[in-house]
DOPA-290596 format. One line per field, with one value per residue (C-alpha): residue number from 1; residue in one letter; x, y, z. Coordinates in pm, whole numbers. Each point is the difference from the previous one (the first is absolute). Layout:
nr: NUM;...
rest: A;...
xx: X;...
yy: Y;...
zz: Z;...
END
This chain:
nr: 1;2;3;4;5;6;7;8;9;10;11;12;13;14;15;16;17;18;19;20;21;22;23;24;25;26;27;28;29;30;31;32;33;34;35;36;37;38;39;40;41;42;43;44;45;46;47;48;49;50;51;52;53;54;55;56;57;58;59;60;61;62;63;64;65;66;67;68;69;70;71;72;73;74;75;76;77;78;79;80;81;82;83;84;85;86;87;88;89;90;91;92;93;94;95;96;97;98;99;100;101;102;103;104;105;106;107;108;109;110;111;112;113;114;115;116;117;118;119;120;121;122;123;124;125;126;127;128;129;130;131;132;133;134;135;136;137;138;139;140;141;142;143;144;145;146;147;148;149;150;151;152;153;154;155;156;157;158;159;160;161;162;163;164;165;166;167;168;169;170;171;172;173;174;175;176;177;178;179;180;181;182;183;184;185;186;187;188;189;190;191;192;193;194;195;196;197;198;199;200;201;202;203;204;205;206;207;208;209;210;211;212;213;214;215;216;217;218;219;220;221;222;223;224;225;226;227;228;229;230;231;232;233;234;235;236;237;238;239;240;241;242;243;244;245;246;247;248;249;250;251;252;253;254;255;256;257;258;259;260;261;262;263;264;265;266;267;268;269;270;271;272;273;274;275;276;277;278;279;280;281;282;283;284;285;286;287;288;289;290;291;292;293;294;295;296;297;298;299;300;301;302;303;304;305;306;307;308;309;310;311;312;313;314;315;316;317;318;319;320;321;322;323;324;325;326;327;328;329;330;331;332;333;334;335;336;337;338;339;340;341;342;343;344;345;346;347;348;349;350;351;352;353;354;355;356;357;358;359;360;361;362;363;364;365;366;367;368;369;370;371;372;373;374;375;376;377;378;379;380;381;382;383;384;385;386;387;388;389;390;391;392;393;394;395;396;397;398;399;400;401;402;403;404;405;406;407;408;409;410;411;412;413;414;415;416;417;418;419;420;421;422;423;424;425;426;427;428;429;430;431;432;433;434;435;436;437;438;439;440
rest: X;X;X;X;X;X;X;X;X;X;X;X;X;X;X;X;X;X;X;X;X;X;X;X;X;X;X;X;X;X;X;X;X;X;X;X;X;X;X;X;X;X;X;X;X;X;X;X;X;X;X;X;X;X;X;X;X;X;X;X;X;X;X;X;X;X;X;X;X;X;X;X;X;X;X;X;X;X;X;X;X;X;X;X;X;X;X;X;X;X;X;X;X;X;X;X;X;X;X;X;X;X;X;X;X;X;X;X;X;X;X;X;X;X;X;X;X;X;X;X;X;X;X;X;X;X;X;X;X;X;X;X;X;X;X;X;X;X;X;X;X;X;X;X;X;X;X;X;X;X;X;X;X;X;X;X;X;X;X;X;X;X;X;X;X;X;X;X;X;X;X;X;X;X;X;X;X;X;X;X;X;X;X;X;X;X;X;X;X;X;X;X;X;X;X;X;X;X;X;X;X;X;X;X;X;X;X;X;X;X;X;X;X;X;X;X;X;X;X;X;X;X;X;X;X;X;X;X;X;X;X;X;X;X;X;X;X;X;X;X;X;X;X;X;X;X;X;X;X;X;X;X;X;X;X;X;X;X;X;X;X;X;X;X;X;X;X;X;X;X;X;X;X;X;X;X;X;X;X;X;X;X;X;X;X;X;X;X;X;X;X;X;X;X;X;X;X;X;X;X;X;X;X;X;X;X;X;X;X;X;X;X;X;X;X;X;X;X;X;X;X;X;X;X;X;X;X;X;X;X;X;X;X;X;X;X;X;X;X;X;X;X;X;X;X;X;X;X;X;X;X;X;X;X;X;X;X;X;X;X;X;X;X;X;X;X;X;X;X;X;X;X;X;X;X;X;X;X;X;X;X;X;X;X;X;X;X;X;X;X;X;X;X;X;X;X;X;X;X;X;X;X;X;X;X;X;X;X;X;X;X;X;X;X;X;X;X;X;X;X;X;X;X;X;X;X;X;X;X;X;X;X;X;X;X;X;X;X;X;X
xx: -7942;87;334;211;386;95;408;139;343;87;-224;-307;70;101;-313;-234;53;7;-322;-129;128;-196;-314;-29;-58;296;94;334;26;338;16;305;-147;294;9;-341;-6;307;-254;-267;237;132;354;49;236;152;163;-207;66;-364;-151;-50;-162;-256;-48;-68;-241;-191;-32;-111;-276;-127;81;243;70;209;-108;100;-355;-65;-292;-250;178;25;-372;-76;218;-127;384;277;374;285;289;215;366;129;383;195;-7;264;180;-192;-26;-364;-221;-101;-470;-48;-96;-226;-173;-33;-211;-185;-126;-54;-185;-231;-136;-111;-59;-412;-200;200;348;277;308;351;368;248;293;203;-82;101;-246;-297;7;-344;-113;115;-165;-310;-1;71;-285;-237;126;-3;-321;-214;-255;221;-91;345;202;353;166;410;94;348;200;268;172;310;125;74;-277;-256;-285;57;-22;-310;-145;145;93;100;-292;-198;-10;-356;29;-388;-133;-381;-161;-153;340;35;-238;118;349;-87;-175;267;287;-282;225;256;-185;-172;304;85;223;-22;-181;151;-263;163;-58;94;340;94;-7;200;266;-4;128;344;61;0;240;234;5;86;289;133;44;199;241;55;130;198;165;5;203;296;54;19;277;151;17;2;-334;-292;-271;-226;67;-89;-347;-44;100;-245;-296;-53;-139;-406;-7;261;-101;276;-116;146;360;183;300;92;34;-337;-372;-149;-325;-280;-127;256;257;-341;-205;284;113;-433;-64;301;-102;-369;166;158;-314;-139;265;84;289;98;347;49;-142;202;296;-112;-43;362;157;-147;109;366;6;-25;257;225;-93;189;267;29;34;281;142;-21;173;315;-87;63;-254;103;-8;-165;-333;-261;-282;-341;-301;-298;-107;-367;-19;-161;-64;-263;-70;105;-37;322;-134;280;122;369;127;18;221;233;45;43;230;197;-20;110;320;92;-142;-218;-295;-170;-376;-223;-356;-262;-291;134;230;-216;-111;374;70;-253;213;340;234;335;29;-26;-290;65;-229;22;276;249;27;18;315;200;302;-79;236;-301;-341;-255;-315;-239;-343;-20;-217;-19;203;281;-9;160;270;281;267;257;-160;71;342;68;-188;90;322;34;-201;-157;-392;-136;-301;-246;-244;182;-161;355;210;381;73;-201;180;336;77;-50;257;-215;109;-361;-176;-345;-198;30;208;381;262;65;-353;-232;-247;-353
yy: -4767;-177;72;-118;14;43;-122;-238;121;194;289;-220;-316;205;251;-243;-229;260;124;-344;3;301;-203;69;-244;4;-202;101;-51;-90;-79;-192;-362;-172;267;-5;-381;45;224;-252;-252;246;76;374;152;240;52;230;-36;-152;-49;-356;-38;296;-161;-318;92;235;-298;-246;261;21;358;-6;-196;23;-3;64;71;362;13;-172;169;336;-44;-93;276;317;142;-100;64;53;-126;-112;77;359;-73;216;58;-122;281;319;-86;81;-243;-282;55;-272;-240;231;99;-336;-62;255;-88;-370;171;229;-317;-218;317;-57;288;199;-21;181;-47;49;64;-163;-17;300;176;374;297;-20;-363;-21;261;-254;-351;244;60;-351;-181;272;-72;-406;-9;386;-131;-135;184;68;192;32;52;-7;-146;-37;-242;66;-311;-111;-337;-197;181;-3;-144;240;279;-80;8;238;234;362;98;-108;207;-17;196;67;204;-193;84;-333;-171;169;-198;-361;80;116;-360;-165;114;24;-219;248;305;-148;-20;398;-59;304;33;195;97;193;72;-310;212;74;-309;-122;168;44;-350;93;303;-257;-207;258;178;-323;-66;320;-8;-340;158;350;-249;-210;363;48;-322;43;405;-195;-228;320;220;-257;-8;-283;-17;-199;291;250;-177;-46;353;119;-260;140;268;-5;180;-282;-332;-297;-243;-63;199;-345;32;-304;-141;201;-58;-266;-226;17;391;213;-49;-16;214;295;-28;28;293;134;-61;136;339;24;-63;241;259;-1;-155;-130;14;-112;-286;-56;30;-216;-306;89;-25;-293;-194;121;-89;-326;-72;180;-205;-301;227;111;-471;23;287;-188;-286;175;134;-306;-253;-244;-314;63;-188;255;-159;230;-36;124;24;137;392;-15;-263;-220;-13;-237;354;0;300;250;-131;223;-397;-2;290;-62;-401;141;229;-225;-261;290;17;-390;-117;-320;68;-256;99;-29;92;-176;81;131;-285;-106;323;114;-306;186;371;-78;-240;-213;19;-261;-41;-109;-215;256;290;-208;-234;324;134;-277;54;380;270;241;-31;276;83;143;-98;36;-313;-99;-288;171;223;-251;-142;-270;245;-258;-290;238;116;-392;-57;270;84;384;160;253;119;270;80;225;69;54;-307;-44;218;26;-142;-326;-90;157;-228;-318;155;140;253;197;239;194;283;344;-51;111;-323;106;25;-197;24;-25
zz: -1278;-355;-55;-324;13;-348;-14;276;28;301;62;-132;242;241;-48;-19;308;201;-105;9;386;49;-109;-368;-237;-255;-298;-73;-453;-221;-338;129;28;143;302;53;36;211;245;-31;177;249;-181;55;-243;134;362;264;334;167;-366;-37;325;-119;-339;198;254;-250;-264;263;136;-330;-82;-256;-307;-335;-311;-416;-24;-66;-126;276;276;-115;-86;350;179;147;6;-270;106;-268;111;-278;-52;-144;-77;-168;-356;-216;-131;113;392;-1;205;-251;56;-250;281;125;-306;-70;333;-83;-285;136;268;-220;-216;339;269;87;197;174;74;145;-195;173;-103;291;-259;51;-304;-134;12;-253;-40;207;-276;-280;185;54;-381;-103;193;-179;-337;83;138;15;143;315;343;155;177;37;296;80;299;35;216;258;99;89;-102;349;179;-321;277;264;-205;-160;331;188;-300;79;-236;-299;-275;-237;-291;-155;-246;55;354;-73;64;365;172;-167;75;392;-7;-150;273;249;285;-54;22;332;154;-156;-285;-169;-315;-228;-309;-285;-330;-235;-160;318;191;-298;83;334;-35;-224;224;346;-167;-187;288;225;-240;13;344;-54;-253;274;217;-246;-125;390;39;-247;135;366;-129;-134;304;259;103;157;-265;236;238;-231;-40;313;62;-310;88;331;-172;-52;-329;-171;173;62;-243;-332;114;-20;-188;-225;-369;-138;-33;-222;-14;-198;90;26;-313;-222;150;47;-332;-126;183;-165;-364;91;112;-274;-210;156;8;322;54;340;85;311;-106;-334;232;234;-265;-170;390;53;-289;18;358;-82;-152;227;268;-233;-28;407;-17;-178;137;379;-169;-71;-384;-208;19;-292;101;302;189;141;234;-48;284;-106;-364;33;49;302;314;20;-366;-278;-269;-212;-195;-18;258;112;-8;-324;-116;281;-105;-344;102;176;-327;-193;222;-42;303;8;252;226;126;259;95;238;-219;-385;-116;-226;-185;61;-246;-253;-33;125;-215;79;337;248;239;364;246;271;104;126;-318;-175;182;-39;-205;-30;-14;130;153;-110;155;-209;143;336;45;407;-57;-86;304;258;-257;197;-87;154;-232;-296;14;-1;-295;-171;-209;117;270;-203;168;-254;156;-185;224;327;229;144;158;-54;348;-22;-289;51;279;-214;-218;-286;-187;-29;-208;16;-135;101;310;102;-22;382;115;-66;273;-12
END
C-alpha cells in the first residue's frame, strides 16, 4: 500500500520504516527541512536501538523516502498517518492539537479518491470527531475516513514492539476503513496480532487509560518504596512477592526516582484535564501526576540526606540524565529535578549519559558534563545513579573510591546491592530497602 507519514519525529520515523519493512511503500513528510535532509543522507535524529540500520536497508530497497512535500504524496497515498507532536499546553496542561489540526487541514486540500486518514499522535477523546469535521469543512467534497490508531511503544524497544506488539488498537467509525487498515498491518495480523476494531472515541482513549494506568502502577510502588524504608522492609521483595500474582503482572513495580518521557507526564496529566471537561474527574489519576512530581524532588533531597545534610560546597557525580535507557529523551526526565535539587542545595553537579549529553545540554544548566562515568566521579563527594544505563551496572568500585573524594554510592534504582559496594568501603544508599538488608 501507499502510505504517507505525516511528522518525522519519533512515532512517524519509527512508524513508517517499519511499515516500509513490512513492504509498504512510505514517504515519511516534515515541514522541518533541515531534518528531512538530515534523513535523506542517512542522519537519524533521534536514538532507537536497531533504527538506523532499518532506515538504511528500507531507503536502499526503495521503500521509503523523506520528503517536505505534502501535497504530491498525500495525493498519491491510499493511507495518511498523523503523527505529529501533542505536548502539553502552556498553562492549562491540555494536549496542545494544533499540530494535528494543522495536518489535517494540509491533508483535506491534497487528499485524491479515497483515503483513509489516521491519528498516531496520542490525542484526547473526540479529537478524531474534530479532524473528521475539519477535512469536511476544508475540502466537502474529500472522500475520507478517519480512523484512530494509537501507538504503544516503548522508547529502547520502539522496533520490537511495532512488530511484535501485544495488540493494535483501530478505532473506526467507517466500515470502509476496516478492510484498509487489516491490509495495512496485514504481516502482523498473519502472524495473529490481534486486531482490535473499536469505535473511533474509544480507541482514543483506550490509549490514555494504558498509560495512566501504567504510571499508576509506577507511583504504588514508589509509595510502596518509602513505607519499606519505614518499617524495614525489601521493596524489590514486595514486587516480587506482588508480581507473582497473574491479576497484577511484574512489570512496571520498579521502585526509583519516578516516570518521565514523552507519554506518560503529558499524556497523564491530558486525560486528567479531559475528565474534568467532562465531569468526571479521575482521581487516581490526579494523584498519581501530583506524586510523581513531588517525588522528584525528594529523590534530590534523599542525595543530600546520604551526604550527611549539608551539601554546600560539595561535588555530586550524576549517571544517567535521560529518563529511561537506551534513549537520548530528556523530556521530564526525573534527572532534572534531582540535579536541580541538588543545585538548589549548593552543590555543583558533574553529568554523564552514553546517549543524552547533548539534549541534556538543551534543559539542564551549569553543570559540568563528563566524557564517561569515571571522569565524572572524580573529585566527587557522591556518585548518584539515576539511569540505570548497562554501563553503569559493572562500575570498578575500587577505581572509584580512589578517584573520588568520599565514597558516597546513592543508587536510585537498586542495580547494586549493599554488599558489593560495602566491601570497597562505600557508604551506600537505595530505594525502598532496609540499611541492613539489602538483598535482591
Amino acid at each position: 500500500m501507499r502510505i504517507t507519514m505525516i511528522g518525522s519525529g519519533y512515532v512517524g520515523l519509527v512508524s513508517g520504516v517499519c511499515f516500509a519493512d513490512f513492504g509498504h511503500d512510505v514517504i515519511c513528510v516534515d515541514k522541518d527541512a533541515n531534518k528531512i535532509d538530515a534523513l535523506q543522507r542517512g542522519e537519524i535524529p533521534i536514538f532507537e536501538p536497531g533504527l538506523e540500520q532499518l532506515v538504511a536497508d528500507n531507503v536502499r530497497a526503495g521503500r521509503l523516502s523523506f520528503t517536505t512535500d505534502v501535497e504530491t504524496s498525500v495525493a498519491a497515498s491510499d493511507v495518511v498517518f498523523i503523527a505529529v507532536g501533542t505536548p502539553s499546553r502552556r498553562g492549562d496542561g491540555h494536549a496542545d492539537l494544533s499540530y494535528v489540526y494543522a495536518a489535517a487541514r494540509e491533508i483535506a486540500e491534497h487528499v485524491k479518491d479515497f483515503t483513509v486518514i489516521v491519528t498516531k499522535s496520542t490525542v484526547p477523546v473526540g479529537t478524531g470527531d474534530e479532524v473528521e469535521r475539519i477535512v469536511r469543512e476544508t475540502n466537502p467534497s474529500a472522500d475520507v475516513a478517519v480512523v484512530s490508531n494509537p501507538e504503544f511503544l516503548r522508547e529502547g524497544a520502539a522496533i520490537e514492539d511495532f512488530k511484535r506488539p501485544d495488540r493494535i488498537v483501530i478505532g473506526l467509525n467507517d466500515e470502509r476503513a476496516r478492510g484498509v487498515m487489516t491490509e495495512v498491518y496485514r504481516p502482523l495480523y498473519l502472524n495473529q496480532a490481534p486486531l482490535l476494531f473499536t469505535s473511533r472515541r474509544t480507541s482514543e482513549l483506550i490509549k490514555y487509560a494504558a498509560n495512566a494506568f501504567l504510571a499508576m502502577k509506577i507511583t504504588f510502588i514508589n509509595e510502596m518504596a518509602d513505607l519499606c524504608e519505614k518499617v524495614g522492609a525489601n521493596v524489590q521483595e514486595v514486587s516480587r512477592g506482588i508480581g507473582l500474582d497473574g491479576r497484577i503482572g511484574s512489570k512496571f513495580l520498579h521502585a526509583g526516582p519516578g516516570y518521565g518521557g514523552s507519554c506518560f507526564p503529558k499524556d497523564t496529566l491530558a486525560l486528567a484535564k479531559t475528565a474534568q471537561d467532562y465531569d468526571s474527574p479521575v482521581r487516581l489519576i490526579e494523584t498519581t501526576v501530583s506524586i510523581n512530581d513531588n517525588r522528584k524532588r525528594a529523590m534530590g533531597r534523599k542525595v543530600v540526606t546520604a551526604m550527611g545534610g549539608d551539601i554546600r560546597g560539595k561535588s555530586v557525580a550524576v549517571l544517567g540524565l535521560t529518563f529511561k535507557p537506551n534513549t537520548d529523551d530528556m523530556r521530564d526526565s526525573p534527572a532534572i529535578s534531582i540535579i536541580q535539587t541538588l543545585q538548589d542545595a549548593g552543590a555543583t553537579v558533574t553529568g554523564y549519559d552514553p546517549e543524552g549529553m547533548e539534549n541534556a545540554r538543551q534543559v539542564i544548566d551549569n553543570i559540568a558534563y563528563a566524557e564517561d562515568a569515571y571522569s565524572a566521579a572524580r573529585g566527587a563527594d557522591a556518585l548518584v545513579i539515576v539511569t540505570e544505563w548497562n554501563q553503569f551496572r559493572a562500575l570498578d568500585f575500587a577505581r572509584l573510591k580512589s578517584i573520588m573524594k568520599a565514597p558516597v554510592l546513592v543508587d536510585l534504582r537498586n542495580i547494586y546491592r549493599r554488599d558489593e559496594v560495602a566491601k570497597h568501603g562505600f557508604a551506600y544508599t537505595s530505594v525502598g530497602r532496609p540499611s541492613s538488608d539489602d538483598t535482591l
